[in-house]
C-alpha positions in Angstrom: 2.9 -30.6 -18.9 1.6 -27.6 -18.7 2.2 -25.0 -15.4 0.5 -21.6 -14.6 0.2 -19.9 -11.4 -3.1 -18.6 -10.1 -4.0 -15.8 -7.4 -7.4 -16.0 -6.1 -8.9 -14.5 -2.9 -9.8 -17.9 -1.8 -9.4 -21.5 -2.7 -12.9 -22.1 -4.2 -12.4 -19.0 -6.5 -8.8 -20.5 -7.5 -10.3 -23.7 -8.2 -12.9 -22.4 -10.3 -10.1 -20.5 -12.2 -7.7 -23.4 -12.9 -10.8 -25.6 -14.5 -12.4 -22.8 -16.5 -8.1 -22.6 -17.9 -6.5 -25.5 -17.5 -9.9 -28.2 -17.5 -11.0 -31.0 -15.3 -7.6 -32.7 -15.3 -5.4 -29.8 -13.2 -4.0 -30.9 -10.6 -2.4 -28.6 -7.8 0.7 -28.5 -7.4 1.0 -25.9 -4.4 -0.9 -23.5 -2.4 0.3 -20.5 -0.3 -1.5 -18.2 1.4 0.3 -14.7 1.1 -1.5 -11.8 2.8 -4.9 -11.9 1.6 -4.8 -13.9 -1.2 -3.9 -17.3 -2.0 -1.3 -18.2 -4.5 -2.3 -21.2 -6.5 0.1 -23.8 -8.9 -1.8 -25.5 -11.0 -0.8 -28.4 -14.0 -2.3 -30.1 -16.9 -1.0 -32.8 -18.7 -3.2 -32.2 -22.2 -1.1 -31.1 -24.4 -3.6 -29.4 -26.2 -4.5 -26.7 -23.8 -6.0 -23.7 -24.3 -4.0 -22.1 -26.9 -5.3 -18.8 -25.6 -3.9 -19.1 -22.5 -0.6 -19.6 -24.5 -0.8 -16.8 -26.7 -1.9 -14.6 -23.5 1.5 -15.7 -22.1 3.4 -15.2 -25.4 2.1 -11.4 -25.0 2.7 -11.0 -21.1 6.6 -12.6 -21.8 7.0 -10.0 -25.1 5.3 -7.1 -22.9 7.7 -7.9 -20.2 10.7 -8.3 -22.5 10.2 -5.1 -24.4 9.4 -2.7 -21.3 11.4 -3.5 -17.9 14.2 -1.5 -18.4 15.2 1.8 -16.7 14.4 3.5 -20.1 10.6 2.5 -19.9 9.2 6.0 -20.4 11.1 6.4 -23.9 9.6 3.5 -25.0 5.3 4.7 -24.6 5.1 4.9 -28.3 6.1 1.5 -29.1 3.7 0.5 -26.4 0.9 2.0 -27.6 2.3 0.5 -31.2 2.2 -3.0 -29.4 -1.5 -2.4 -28.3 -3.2 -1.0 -31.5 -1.5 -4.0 -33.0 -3.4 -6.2 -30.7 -6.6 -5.2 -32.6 -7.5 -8.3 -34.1 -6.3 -10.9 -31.4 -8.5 -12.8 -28.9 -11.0 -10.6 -26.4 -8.9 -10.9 -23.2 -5.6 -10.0 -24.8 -7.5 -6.6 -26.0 -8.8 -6.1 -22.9 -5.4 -7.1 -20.8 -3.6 -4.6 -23.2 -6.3 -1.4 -22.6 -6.6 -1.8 -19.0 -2.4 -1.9 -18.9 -2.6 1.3 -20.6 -4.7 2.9 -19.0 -4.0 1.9 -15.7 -0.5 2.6 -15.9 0.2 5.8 -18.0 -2.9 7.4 -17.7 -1.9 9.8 -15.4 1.7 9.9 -16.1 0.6 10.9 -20.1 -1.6 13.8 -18.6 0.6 15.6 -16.3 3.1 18.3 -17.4 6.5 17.1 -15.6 7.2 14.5 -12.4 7.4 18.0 -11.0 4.2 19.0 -11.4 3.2 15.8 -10.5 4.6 16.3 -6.9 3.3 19.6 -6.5 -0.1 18.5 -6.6 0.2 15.8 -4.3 1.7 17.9 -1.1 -0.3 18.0 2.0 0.5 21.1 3.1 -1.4 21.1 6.9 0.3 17.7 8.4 0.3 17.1 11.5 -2.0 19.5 12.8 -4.3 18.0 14.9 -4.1 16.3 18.6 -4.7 12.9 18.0 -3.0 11.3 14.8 -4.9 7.8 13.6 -2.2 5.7 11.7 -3.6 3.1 9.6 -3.0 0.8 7.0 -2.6 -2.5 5.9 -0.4 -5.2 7.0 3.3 -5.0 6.4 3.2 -1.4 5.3 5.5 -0.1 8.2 2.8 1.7 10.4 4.5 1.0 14.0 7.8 2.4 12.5 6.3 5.3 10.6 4.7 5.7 14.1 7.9 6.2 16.1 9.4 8.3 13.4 6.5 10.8 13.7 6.8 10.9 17.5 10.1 11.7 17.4 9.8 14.2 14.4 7.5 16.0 16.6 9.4 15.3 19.8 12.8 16.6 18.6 12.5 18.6 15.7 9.2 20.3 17.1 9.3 19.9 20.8 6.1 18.6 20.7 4.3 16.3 24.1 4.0 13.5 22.5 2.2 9.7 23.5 1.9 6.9 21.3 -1.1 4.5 21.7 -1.2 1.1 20.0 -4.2 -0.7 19.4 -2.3 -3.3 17.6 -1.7 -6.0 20.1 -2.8 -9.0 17.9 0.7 -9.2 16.5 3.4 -10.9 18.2 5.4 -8.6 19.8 3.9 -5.5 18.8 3.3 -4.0 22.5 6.6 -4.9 23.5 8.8 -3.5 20.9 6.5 0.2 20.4 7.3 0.2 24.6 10.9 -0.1 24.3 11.2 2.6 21.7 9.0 4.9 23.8 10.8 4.2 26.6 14.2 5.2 24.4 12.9 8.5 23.5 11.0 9.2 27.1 7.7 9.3 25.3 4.4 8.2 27.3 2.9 4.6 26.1 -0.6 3.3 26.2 -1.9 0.3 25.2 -5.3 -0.3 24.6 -7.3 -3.4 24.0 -10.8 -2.5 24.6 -13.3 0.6 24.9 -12.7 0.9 28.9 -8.9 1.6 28.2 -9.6 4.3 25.8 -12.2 5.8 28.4 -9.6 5.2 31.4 -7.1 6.9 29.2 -9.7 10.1 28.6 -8.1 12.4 30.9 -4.4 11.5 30.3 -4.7 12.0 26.3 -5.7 16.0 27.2 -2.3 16.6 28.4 -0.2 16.2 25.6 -0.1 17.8 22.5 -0.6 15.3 20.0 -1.1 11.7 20.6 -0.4 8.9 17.6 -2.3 5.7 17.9 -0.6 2.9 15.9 -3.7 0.3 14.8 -3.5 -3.4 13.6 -3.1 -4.1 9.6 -5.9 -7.2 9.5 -8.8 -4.4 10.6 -11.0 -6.4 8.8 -11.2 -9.5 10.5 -11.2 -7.8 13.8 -14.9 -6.0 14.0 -14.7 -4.8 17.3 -11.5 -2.8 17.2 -12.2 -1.3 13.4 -15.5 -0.1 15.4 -13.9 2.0 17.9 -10.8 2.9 15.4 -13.5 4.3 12.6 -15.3 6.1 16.0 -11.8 8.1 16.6 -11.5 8.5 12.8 -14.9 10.9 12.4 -13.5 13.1 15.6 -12.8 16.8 14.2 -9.7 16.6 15.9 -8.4 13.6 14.7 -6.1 13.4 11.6 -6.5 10.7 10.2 -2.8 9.4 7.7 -3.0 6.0 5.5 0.3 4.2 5.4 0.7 2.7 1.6 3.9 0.8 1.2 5.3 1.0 -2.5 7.0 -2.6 -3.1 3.5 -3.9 -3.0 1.5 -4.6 -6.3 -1.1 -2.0 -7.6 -3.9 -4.6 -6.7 -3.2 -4.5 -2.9 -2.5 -1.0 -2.8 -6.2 -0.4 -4.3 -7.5 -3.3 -2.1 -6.0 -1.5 0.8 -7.2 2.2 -0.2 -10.7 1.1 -0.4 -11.0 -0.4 2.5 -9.4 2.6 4.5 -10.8 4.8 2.8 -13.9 4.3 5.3 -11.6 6.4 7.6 -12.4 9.8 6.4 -8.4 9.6 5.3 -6.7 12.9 5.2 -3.4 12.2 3.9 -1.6 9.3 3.3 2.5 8.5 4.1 4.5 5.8 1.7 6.9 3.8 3.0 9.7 1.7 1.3 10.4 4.3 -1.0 14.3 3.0 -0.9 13.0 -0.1 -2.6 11.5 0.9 -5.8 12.5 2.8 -8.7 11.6 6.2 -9.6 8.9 5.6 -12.5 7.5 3.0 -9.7 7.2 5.6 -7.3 5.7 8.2 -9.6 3.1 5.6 -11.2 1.5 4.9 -7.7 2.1 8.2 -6.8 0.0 9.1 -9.5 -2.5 6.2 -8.6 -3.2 7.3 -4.8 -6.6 9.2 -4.9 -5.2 11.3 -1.7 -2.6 13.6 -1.0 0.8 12.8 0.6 2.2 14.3 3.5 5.5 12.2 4.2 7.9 9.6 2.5 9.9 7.1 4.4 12.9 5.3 3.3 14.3 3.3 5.8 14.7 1.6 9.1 16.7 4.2 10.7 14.8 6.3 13.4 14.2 9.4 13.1 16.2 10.0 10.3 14.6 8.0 7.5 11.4 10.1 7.0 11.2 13.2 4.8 8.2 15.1 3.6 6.9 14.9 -0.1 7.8 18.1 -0.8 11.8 17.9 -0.3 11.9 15.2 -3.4 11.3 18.6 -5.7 14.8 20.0 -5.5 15.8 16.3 -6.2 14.3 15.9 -9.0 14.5 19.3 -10.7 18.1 18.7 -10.2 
C-alpha cells in the first residue's frame, strides 16, 4: 500500500488531488484541519502507482538528506549541481527543483553579508505614531507582542499608554490582555462594535499612544476587518504585521497578502528562539517590509529586542 499526505485549502480541492495522484481507488485515511488548511492521508492499494509520484519522493527524501544540516550554506554548489542534473527528468521535478532555488536562495545569493542583509531591513521611525494597529494571523503572538510594546513604552519610555483589543472571539482573550493591564497599571478597552470605538473617541486623546491588539481569523469576520482596515488608512496610525518564524513560507506569504491590505508599515517576528539562524535570515530575506522588532520569548517585557541589536551579534 501506498501512503502520501496531501494539504489542500479545502476537502474538495484535496480530493481532487489524491485522484489525479493516487486514482479512483484512494481511500482516506485521515483528515485534520490545521489553521487554514486541511491536512489530508490518502492510500492506494495498486501497486503500480504513479511512478512519478515515486521518483518525486525519491528527490524530496535525497534533497532532504543532502541539505538539513547546520552547514547548509556550504553546501549551494552541490545544490545547484543536484538541480542542473535534474535536466532531463519528469516536468514537475524540474519545476519543484527551480522554484526551491529560487525561492530559497534567491535573495540570500544576492546580498553581500547577513550583515548587510539586516541593515536594510531596519525600520528606523517605530513606534511613532499615537495609535499602533497590531495585526496578523493566528497563532503569531500578537496579544503578547502587544503587552511587550506597552510596556517598552511604559517603562523604558515613560510613555501613556492603553491597550485596546478587538480580539474577543477567542476564548479568553479579554480576560487575560485585562489582567496584564491591570499588572502594569495600563488603561484597557475592549471593543466589539463601531459604538465602542466612538464611545471610546474622547478617552483615546489622552494618552500618548494607544495599541489595539486585533483577532488572527480577520477574514472570516467582515465586520470587524471593516472597521480594523478604517483605523489602518488613519495618518496617525502605524500600522506593524506580526509574522511568526516557525511557520512554513506558504503561510507566511498567505498571511502577508492578506495583511498587506493594511497599508503595513513594518512588520515584528516573533519566535525567533525557535528557529535557526539561516531560517531566520531566509524569511527575513522573504518579507517584502521592513522590521522594526524581534521577539524571543514569553517573558514580559524582557523578550523583545529591535532588529538592529542582532548586528553586533552577528558581526561578532
Amino acid at each position: 500500500m501506498y501512503m502520501k499526505k496531501f494539504i489542500a485549502p479545502d476537502l474538495q480541492t484535496g480530493w481532487i488531488k489524491i485522484n489525479e495522484e493516487l486514482g479512483e481507488d484512494a481511500i482516506i485515511i485521515s483528515v485534520k484541519e490545521i489553521g487554514d488548511e486541511f491536512e489530508i492521508i490518502a492510500a492506494s492499494a495498486n501497486p503500480s502507482i504513479k511512478e512519478e509520484t515515486k521518483e518525486n519522493y525519491t528527490f524530496l527524501e535525497k534533497l532532504k538528506s543532502e541539505f538539513s544540516s547546520e552547514k547548509d550554506i556550504e553546501n549551494l554548489e552541490n545544490l545547484f549541481e543536484v538541480a542542473l542534473k535534474l535536466k532531463n527528468t519528469k516536468a514537475e521535478i524540474k519545476k519543484f527543483a527551480s522554484k526551491y532555488t529560487y525561492k530559497s536562495l534567491n535573495h540570500l545569493t544576492q546580498m553581500e553579508s547577513k550583515t548587510q542583509l539586516i541593515k536594510n531591513k531596519i525600520y528606523p521611525k517605530k513606534l511613532q505614531r499615537k495609535f499602533l494597529n497590531i495585526l496578523g494571523g493566528i497563532a503569531t503572538g500578537k496579544t503578547t507582542t502587544v503587552v511587550k510594546l506597552a510596556a517598552n513604552l511604559k517603562f523604558n519610555q515613560e510613555k501613556n499608554v492603553a491597550i485596546a483589543s478587538f480580539d474577543f472571539f477567542k476564548v479568553g482573550g479579554f480576560e487575560n490582555l485585562k489582567k496584564f493591564c491591570e499588572i502594569m497599571q495600563v488603561s484597557f478597552f475592549p471593543i466589539k462594535s463601531e459604538k465602542d470605538l466612538i464611545a471610546y473617541k474622547d478617552d483615546f486623546e489622552n494618552f500618548d499612544h494607544v495599541l489595539f491588539d486585533t483577532p488572527g481569523n480577520l477574514k472570516s469576520l467582515e465586520d470587524t476587518a471593516s472597521l480594523i482596515s478604517f483605523i489602518s488608512q488613519s495618518e496617525n496610525t502605524e500600522n506593524i504585521l506580526v509574522v511568526s518564524l516557525d511557520k512554513k513560507d506558504t503561510v507566511i506569504e498567505r498571511e502577508i497578502s492578506y495583511f498587506s491590505k493594511f497599508n503595513i508599515n513594518h512588520c515584528i517576528l516573533t519566535k525567533y528562539d525557535e528557529v535557526e539562524e539561516m531560517e531566520f535570515l531566509m524569511t527575513l530575506s522573504n518579507i517584502p517590509y521592513k522590521v522594526s522588532f524581534i521577539t524571543n520569548g514569553l517573558n514580559i517585557p524582557s523578550d523583545i529586542f529591535e532588529l538592529e541589536n542582532l548586528l553586533e551579534k552577528v558581526e561578532a
